[in-house]
N, C-alpha and C positions, 0 to 999 in steps of 0.2 A: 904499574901494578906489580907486586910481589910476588909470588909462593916459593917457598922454601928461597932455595937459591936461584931458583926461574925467574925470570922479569921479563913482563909482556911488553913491547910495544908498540907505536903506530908507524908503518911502511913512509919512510921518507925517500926520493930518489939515487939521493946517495946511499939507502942500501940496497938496491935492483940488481945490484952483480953478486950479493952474499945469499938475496931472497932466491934467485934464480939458479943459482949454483948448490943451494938444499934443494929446491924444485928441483931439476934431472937428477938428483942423486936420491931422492926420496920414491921407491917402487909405490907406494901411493898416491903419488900425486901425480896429473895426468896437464896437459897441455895448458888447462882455461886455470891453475893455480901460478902464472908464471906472470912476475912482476907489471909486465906491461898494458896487462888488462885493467889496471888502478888508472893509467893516464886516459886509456882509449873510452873508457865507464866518463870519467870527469870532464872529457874536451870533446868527444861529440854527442853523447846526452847529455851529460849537465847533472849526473846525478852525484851525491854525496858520496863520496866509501869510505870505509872503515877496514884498510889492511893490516891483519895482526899479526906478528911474530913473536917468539919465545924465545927465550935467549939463553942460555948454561954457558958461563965457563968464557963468554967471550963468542961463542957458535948458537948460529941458530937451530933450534929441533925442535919445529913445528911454526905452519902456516896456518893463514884463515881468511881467505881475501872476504872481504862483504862490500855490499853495496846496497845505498837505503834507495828504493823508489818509492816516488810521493804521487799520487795521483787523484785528482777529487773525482775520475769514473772506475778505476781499477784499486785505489786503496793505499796504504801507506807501510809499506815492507821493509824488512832489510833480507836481504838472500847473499846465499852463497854457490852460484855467481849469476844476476840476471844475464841475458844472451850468450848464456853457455851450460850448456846438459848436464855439464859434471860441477862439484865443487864440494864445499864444506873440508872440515879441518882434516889437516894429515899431519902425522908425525910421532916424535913420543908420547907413550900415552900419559904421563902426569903431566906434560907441557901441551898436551889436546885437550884436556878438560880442564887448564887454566886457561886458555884461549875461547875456549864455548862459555866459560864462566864471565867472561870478559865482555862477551857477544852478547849474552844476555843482560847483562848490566846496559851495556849500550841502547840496547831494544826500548828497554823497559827508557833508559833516558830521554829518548827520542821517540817516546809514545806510540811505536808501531803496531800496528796492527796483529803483526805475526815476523815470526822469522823463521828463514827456512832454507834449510842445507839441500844437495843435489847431490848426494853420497851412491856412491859407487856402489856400498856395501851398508847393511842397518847400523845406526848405532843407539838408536834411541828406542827400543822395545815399546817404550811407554807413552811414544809420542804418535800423536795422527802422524798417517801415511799416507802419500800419492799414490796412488796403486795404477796408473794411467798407461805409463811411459817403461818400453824395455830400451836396451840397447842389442847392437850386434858384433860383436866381436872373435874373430879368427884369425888363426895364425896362417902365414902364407908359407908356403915354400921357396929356398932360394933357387930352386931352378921352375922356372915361367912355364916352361910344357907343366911340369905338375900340376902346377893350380890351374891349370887350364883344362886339364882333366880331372881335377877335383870340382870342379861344377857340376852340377846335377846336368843330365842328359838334355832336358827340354828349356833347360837356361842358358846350357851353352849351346845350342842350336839357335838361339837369339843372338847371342855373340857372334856368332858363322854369319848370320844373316847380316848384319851390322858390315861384317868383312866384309861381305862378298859385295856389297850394295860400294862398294867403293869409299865408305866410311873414312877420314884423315882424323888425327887427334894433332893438335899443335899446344903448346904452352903458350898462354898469352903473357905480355910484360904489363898490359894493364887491364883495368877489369871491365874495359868497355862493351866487350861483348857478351863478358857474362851479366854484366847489370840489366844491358836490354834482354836479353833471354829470362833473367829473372822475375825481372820488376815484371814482365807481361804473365809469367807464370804465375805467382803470385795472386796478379790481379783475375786469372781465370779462375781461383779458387776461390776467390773473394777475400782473400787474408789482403793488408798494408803491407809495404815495403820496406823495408828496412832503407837507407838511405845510402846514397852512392859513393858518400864519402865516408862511410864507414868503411865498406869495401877498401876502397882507396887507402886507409891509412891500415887496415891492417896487412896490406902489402908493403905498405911504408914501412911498419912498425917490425913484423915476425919478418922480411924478406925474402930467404929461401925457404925459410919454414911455414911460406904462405905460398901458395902456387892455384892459379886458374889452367886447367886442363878445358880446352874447346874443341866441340867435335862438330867437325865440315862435312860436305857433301863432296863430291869430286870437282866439285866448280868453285867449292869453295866458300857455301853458302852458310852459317852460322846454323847448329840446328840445336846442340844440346854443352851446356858449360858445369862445372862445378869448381868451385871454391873447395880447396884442401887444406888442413894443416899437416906439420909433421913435425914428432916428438920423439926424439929417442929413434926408438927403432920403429915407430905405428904409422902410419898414415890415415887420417881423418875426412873423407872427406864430407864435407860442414854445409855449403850451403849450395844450392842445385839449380837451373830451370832449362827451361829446352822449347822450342818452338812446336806449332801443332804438329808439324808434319813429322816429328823426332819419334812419334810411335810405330807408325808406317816402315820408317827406314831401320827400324833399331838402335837407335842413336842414343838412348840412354843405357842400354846392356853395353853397349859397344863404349861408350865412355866408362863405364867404371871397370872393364875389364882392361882398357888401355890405361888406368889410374893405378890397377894392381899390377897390370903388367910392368910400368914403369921404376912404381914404388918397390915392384921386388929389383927388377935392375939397380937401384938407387941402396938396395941393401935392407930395406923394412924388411920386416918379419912379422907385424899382425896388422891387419886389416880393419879396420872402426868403421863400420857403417852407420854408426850412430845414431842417434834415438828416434823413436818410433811411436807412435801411439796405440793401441794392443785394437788390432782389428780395422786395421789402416787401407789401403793400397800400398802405401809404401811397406808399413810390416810385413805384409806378405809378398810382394817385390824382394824382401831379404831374407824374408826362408825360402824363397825359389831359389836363391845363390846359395843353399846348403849351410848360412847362418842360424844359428841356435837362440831365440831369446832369452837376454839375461836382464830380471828385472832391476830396475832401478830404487833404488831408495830414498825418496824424496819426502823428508821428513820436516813437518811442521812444530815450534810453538806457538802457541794461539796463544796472543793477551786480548784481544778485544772484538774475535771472530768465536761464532762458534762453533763454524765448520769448516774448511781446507777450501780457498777460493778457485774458482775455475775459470781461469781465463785463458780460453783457448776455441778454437773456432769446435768444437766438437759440443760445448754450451746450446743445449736449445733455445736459449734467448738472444742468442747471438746471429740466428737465422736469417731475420729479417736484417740487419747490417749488412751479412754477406751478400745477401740477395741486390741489395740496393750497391753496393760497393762491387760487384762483378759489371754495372751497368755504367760503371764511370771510364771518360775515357782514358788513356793509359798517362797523360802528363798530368793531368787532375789528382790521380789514382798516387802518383808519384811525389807529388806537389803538398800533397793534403796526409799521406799515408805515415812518415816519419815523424809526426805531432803523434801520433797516435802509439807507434809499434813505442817507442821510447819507452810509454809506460807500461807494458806488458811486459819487455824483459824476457 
């Protein structure tokens, strides 16, 4: 596909080092735009994608990862990017809107239901909007006492208590203890698991730019884990769970302050507590850390919906699921759970 001297098009492996070298250099594009989320979408869900590039002059200037999910209970999409907060196009603006022109030809080819970007920032005025979901984002200091007295008073007195309770943070080299601290967390909320070996390859995949931070007890007992990215100068961290006893001890305050303590040693400079749903526990878990909500802009077109679908445990018809799915035991939960999350995205 043409415009002007633009030429769009479709992400082959042989260009992962050109797509990925615009991604860090491009200030809008953020971690979930970066080549390797095309193979990890296609080899352990199995979904279609559609990664776009622009091209001038021989150089890329401008992305578009997509990926189509099909589902006969959840619906037939294409997003940008299912199991990642952020996405939708970046780059130059007449090489951005030949790539969404692009997007939408493809939609419309593949009869989906809707297509829907996970923008950072608006771009579409005229389009339905998610209005659900913020994020959290701050800058850290590079000296560690700072941010540590940049917490609000009664958040970091969580923190203290974490220390003093004899709290250890270790790096794990595999994701074995965060999966079981997960996959049970999860199941107390009633949400399905993402699967083990997604984990697994995206340690494979990002390597040091994927990191599990786990926080022990003085004996050594698994109590609270997170799953991190890291980009640039940010630190992400993405996916969480912690054992019952992790509220008692502090052990989730105490891990993500030993996350930023780390990531400021490591040389980050802003802090991604990442997306939230508006009225959460977890949202306000992130304005007790002195985080600010920044809304997200998650914008739909609709070809064959007539209204922005919701599929997220916050659905009141999703109740009775939850309800029955909190009751199952935890390898069932696990066994049965990644048929399911696959198509939610």
């Amino acid at each position: 596909m043409q415009h002007a001297n633009l030429t769009v098009h479709r992400l082959t492996a042989a260009d992962y080092p050109r797509w990925d070298a615009f991604v860090f250099a491009c200030p809008d594009a953020t971690f979930f735009h970066r080549a390797a989320w095309q193979r990890l979408i296609e080899t352990v869900f199995g979904h279609r994608t559609h990664f776009l590039f622009a091209e001038r002059d021989g150089h890329i200037v401008a992305v578009l990862p997509l990926a189509e999910v099909k589902s006969r209970l959840f619906g037939h999409a294409l997003t940008s990017l299912p199991f990642c907060v952020y996405g939708g196009v970046v780059g130059d603006p007449d090489a951005t809107a030949a790539l969404e022109a692009e997007a939408e030809r493809i939609a419309v080819e593949r009869g989906v239901q809707h297509l829907e970007y996970r923008n950072m920032q608006p771009r579409h005025a005229d389009w339905p909007r998610q209005e659900l979901y913020v994020t959290f984002r701050k800058a850290i200091d590079p000296d560690v006492d700072v941010n540590m007295k940049a917490i609000p008073r009664k958040q970091r007195a969580m923190v203290r208590k974490g220390i003093n309770n004899g709290l250890v943070s270790v790096i794990d080299e595999t994701v074995d203890r965060f999966f079981a601290l997960y996959s049970d967390n999860v199941l107390r909320h009633g949400t399905p698991a993402l699967p083990k070996r997604f984990f697994a390859a995206l340690r494979e995949t990002f390597g040091d730019d994927c990191e599990v931070l786990t926080v022990t007890d003085a004996e050594g007992k698994p109590l609270s884990s997170v799953l991190s990215f890291y980009f640039r100068d940010e630190v992400l961290p993405y996916y969480a769970g912690d054992d019952f006893a992790a509220r008692g001890l502090a052990a989730n305050d105490f891990k993500y302050w030993e996350l930023m303590r780390r990531a400021c040693e490591r040389g980050c400079r802003l802090f991604d507590y990442g997306r939230s749903k508006v009225g959460t526990g977890p949202y306000s878990f992130k304005k007790n850390w002195g985080f600010e909500p920044q809304p997200l802009s998650y914008e739909y077109r609709l070809y064959k919906r007539d209204a922005i679908p919701q599929n997220n445990p916050m659905n009141p018809k999703y109740r009775a699921f939850i309800a029955v799915w909190r009751r199952l035991p935890l390898p069932v939960a696990n066994t049965l759970g990644p048929f399911i999350v696959r198509n939610l995205g």
